[in-house]
Each structure stands twice: as structure tokens, then as C-alpha cells.
N, C-alpha and C positions, 0 to 999 in steps of 0.2 A: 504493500500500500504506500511505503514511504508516508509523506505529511502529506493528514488528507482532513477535507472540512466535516465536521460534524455537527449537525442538530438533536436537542433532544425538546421534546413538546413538554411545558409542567404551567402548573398553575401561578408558577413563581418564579423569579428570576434568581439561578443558581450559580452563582459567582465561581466558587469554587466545590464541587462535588468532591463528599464525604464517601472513603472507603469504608467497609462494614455496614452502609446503609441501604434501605430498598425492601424491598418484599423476599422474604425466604424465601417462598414457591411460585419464582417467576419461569419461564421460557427456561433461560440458562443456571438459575439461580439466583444467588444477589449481589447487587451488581448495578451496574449504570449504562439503560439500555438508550443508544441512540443511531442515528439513519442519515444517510448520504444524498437526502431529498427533504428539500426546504419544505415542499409545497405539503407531504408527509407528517411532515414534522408539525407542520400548523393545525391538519386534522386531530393529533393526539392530543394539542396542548388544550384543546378547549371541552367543554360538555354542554349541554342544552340550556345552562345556565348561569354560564361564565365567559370570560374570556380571559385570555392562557398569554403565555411567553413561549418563542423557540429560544432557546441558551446555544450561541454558536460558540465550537470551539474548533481549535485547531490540535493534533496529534503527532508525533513522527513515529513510526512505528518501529525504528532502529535501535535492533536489539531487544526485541518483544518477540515472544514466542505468539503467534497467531495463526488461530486453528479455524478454517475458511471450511467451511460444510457444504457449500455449492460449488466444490470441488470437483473433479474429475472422479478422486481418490474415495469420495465421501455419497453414500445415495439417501434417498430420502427417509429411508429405513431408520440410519444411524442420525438425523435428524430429530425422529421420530423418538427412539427410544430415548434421545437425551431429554428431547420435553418431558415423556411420562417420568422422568428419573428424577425431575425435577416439581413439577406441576403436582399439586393435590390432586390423586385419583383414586378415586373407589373400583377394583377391579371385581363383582359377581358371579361372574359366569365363567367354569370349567373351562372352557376356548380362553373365553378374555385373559383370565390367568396362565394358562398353558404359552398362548403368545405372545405377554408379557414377559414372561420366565426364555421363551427366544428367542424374543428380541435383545435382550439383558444380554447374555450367551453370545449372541452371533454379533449385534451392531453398538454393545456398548462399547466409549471413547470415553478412557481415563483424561478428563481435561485439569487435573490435579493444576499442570507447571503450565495450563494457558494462562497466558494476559488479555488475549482479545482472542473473539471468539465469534465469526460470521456466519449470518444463519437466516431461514425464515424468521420471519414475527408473525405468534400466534394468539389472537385476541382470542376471548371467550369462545364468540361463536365458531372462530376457526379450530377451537380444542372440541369443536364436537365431530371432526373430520376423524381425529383420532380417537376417537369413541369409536365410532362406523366402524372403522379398521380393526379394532380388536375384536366387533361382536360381528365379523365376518360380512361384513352388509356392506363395503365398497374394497372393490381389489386397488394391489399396489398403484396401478396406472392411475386408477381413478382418484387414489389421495394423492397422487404427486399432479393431477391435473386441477382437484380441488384448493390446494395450496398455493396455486395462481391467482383463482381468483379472486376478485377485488385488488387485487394488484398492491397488496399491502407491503409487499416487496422486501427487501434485506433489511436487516439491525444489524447495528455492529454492538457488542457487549463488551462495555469496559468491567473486566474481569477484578485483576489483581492490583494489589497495593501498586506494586512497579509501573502499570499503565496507567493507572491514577493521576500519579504526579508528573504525569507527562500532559496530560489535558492541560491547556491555556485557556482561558475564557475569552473569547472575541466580544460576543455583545448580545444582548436579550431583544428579539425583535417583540413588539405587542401582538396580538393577532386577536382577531372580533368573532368573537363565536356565533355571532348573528350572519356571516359568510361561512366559518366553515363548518359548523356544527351541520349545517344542510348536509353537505359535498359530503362528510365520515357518516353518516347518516345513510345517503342515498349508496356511498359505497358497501357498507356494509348489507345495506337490505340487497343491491344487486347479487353479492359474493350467495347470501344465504339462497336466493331466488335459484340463481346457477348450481347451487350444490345439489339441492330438491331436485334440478334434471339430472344430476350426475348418481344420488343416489337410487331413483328410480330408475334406472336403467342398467340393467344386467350386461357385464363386461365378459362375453361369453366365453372369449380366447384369453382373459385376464389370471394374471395370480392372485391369491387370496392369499390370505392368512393361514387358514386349514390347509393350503396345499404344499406352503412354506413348513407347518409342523409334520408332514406327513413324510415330505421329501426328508427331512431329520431324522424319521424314523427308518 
């Protein structure tokens, strides 16, 4: 990546981000999630009844260990299982659990010694794509074509103390939630709209889950 610009959307203007703070059970962990798209970034900082700040910063990433998931090296499997390793999940069902315990096995990635760490971003309703997939109700193509849409695009996660103190603060843009709270709004309702035809629709030549535990066997 070398030095590269970053945004993160908050309710407040964050001068300097605190290591050890954030949500336990996010996407990657805890940590300080931010995106390579302004316009991104203004969606997240507001809600239906606020307006938000983007906090620009600048990064160099020399001499950071960075572990890039939309990778060559990396499929959306080992994506996959990093979120449930990380994300609150109630796993039920004999399958759900079996393919949990596979996934774990086959595509987890000790990210112990990462400092930054690129990946999908998975909002709530995109965490129910990975529900489907473990209760057998959408194959791999289909979650990796689900995770498109809405076009929520990459995060970059500022991991470890060491990438911490490499973040510079550039400057807090304001941003009017009366513009974009529509726009993350209307994207969202299209992603969910789009998934509804994806999980209706049987992927006949697809992998499944069950076909990934059977092949193991």
C-alpha cells in the first residue's frame, strides 16, 4: 500500500484514535475500522438522526505486517471464517456446527502478528449472508456474489499498537445526514432486495457447504 488516504465515518471528530478501543465482536475484532472511499465513508458516519464527521488520515505502511484477504492467496471462505471467529454467533443446527468446526480446520488465519488487515465490510444485514451459508440455503458462488452487493466495498482495519501510531490525523470533514442517511439507506434496502433473488434461486452446479463437509469425509 505504501502511504495511503484513509477515512473513517463516527459521530465525532477523532483526532487521534485510541489502541484497545472499539467493539470486541466486530468484523476483525477490535480495532479501528476504516475505507479508501470518501463518499463510503460519509454513509457510515451519519444515522436517521444525526449528522457525522469523516476523520481523514494518512498511513505509511513500511514495515507493517498486512494481511490483504482479497488476495489471490486468500478466498472468500477464509474471509468468512475470520468474521464468525470474531462476530457474536449462535451456531443451532448439527450442519451449522459441523461447518463451523470446517471452516475453523480448513480457512482459519492466525492474524496474531497482523497490523493491518484488508477485507470485506460486513454490516448486520450482510452477517445474515453468512447465516444462509452455514444453514446450507446459499452455495459458495452465491455468498461470494452476495458480498458485492451494495457495493459496501473494502475496510482497511487498523489492527495493532505499531499501526496505531503510524495514523496522522488530516482533518474531520462534517457530512449532513439529511443527504446521506437516504443514499446508506437506499443502498442497503437494494443489497437486501438483491440477496432475496440470490437466495431464492437454487445454484444447481454450485458448492454448498454439505458438499465441502462430505468431500472431508
Amino acid at each position: 500500500m505504501s502511504e495511503l488516504i484513509l477515512y473513517h465515518g463516527s459521530d465525532k471528530i477523532i483526532k487521534t484514535p485510541q489502541f484497545g478501543y472499539g467493539k470486541l465482536f466486530n468484523d476483525y475484532g477490535q480495532g479501528f475500522y476504516c475505507t479508501k472511499h470518501l463518499e463510503l465513508a460519509k454513509e457510515w458516519a451519519v444515522d436517521d438522526k444525526r449528522d457525522g464527521f469523516v476523520n481523514t488520515y494518512c498511513i505509511d505502511d513500511k514495515g507493517l505486517t498486512v494481511l490483504d484477504l482479497n488476495s489471490e492467496k486468500y478466498s472468500i471462505l477464509h474471509w468468512l471464517t475470520l468474521l464468525l471467529e470474531h462476530r457474536t454467533f449462535t451456531v443451532n443446527s448439527p450442519l451449522g456446527k459441523d461447518g463451523l468446526n470446517y471452516l475453523q480446520q480448513h480457512y482459519h488465519i492466525d492474524t496474531t502478528s497482523c497490523d493491518i488487515i484488508i477485507g470485506y465490510r460486513a454490516d448486520d444485514s450482510y452477517f445474515s449472508f453468512a447465516r444462509a451459508f452455514l444453514t446450507n440455503s446459499i452455495s459458495v458462488a452465491q455468498l461470494e456474489k452476495a458480498m458485492h452487493l451494495g457495493e459496501l466495498g473494502e475496510q482497511i482495519f487498523i489492527k495493532s499498537k505499531r499501526a496505531f501510531s503510524k495514523l496522522k490525523y488530516i482533518e474531520a470533514i462534517p457530512v449532513d445526514y439529511t443527504r446521506y442517511y437516504p443514499m446508506k439507506n437506499a443502498r442497503d434496502n437494494k443489497s437486501r432486495k438483491d440477496y432475496i433473488a440470490i437466495s431464492e434461486s437454487i445454484d444447481k452446479e454450485g458448492i454448498y457447504l454439505i458438499d465441502l463437509i462430505r468431500k472431508k469425509e
